[in-house]
C-alpha positions in Angstrom: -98.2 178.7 81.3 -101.5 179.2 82.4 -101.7 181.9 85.1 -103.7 181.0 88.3 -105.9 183.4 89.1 -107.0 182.2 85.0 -106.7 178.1 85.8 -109.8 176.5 85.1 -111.1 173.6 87.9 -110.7 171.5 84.9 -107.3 172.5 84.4 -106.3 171.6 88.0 -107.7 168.9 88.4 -106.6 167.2 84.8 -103.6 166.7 87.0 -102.7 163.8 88.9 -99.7 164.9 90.5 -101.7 167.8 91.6 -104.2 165.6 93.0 -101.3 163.2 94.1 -99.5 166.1 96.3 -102.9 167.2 97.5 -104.0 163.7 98.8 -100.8 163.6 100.8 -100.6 166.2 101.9 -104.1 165.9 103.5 -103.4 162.4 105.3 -100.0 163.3 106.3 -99.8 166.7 107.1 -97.0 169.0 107.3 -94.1 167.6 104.5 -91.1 168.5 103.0 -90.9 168.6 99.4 -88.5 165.7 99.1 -90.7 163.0 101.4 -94.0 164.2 98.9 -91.4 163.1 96.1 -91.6 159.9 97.6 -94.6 159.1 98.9 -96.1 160.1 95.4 -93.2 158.9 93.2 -92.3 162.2 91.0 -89.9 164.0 90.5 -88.6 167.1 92.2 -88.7 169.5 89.7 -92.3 168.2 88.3 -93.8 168.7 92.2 -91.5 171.8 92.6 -93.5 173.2 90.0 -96.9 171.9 91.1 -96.4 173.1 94.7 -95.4 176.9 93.7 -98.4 177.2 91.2 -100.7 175.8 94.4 -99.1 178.0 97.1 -99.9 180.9 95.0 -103.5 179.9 94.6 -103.4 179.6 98.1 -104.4 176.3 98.4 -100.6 175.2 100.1 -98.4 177.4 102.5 -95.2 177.2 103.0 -92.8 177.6 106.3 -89.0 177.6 105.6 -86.6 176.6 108.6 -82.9 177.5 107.3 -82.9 175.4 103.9 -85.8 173.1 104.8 -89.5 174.3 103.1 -92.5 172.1 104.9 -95.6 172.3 102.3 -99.1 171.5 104.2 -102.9 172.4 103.3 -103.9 175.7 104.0 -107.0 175.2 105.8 -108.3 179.2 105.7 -108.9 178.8 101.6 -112.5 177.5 100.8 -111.4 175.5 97.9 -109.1 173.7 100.2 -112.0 172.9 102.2 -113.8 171.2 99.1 -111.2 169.3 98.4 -110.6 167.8 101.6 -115.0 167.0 101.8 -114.2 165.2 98.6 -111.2 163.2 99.7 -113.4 162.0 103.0 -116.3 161.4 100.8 -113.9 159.3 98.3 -112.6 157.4 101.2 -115.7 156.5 102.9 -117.1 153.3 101.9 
């Protein structure tokens, strides 16, 4: 596995889940893991996997309440802020 301080923009974003979770995550907000299963339909381990490797780029955080995890953007990281100018820039018509 490709560490991520080592993952190429290339690398990330040759993935759609990634992109998939990221998207989501940006017009909903705040999620559990399970509802980002299904609003992007994949599987829990696959976005498991995909959300760990992004919290520890920093580009998700993470608050735990008991046995409930909430995933949402984490606005501070200037990549984060990138992607969200490109999302709005893909949107607009």
């Amino acid at each position: 596995m490709i560490e991520e301080e080592n993952l190429e923009i290339e690398e990330f974003l040759s993935s759609k889940t990634r992109i998939k979770i990221l998207r989501v995550l940006y017009n909903l907000g705040e999620l559990n893991i399970r509802r980002i299963c299904q609003k992007i339909g994949s599987a829990h381990p696959i976005v498991k996997k995909n959300l760990g490797l992004m919290e520890e780029m920093g580009l998700v955080k993470c608050k735990q309440y008991g046995k409930v995890k909430l995933y949402s953007l984490n606005d501070n990281n200037p990549k984060v802020k990138a992607l969200t100018n490109l999302f709005e820039a893909w949107q607009t018509k």
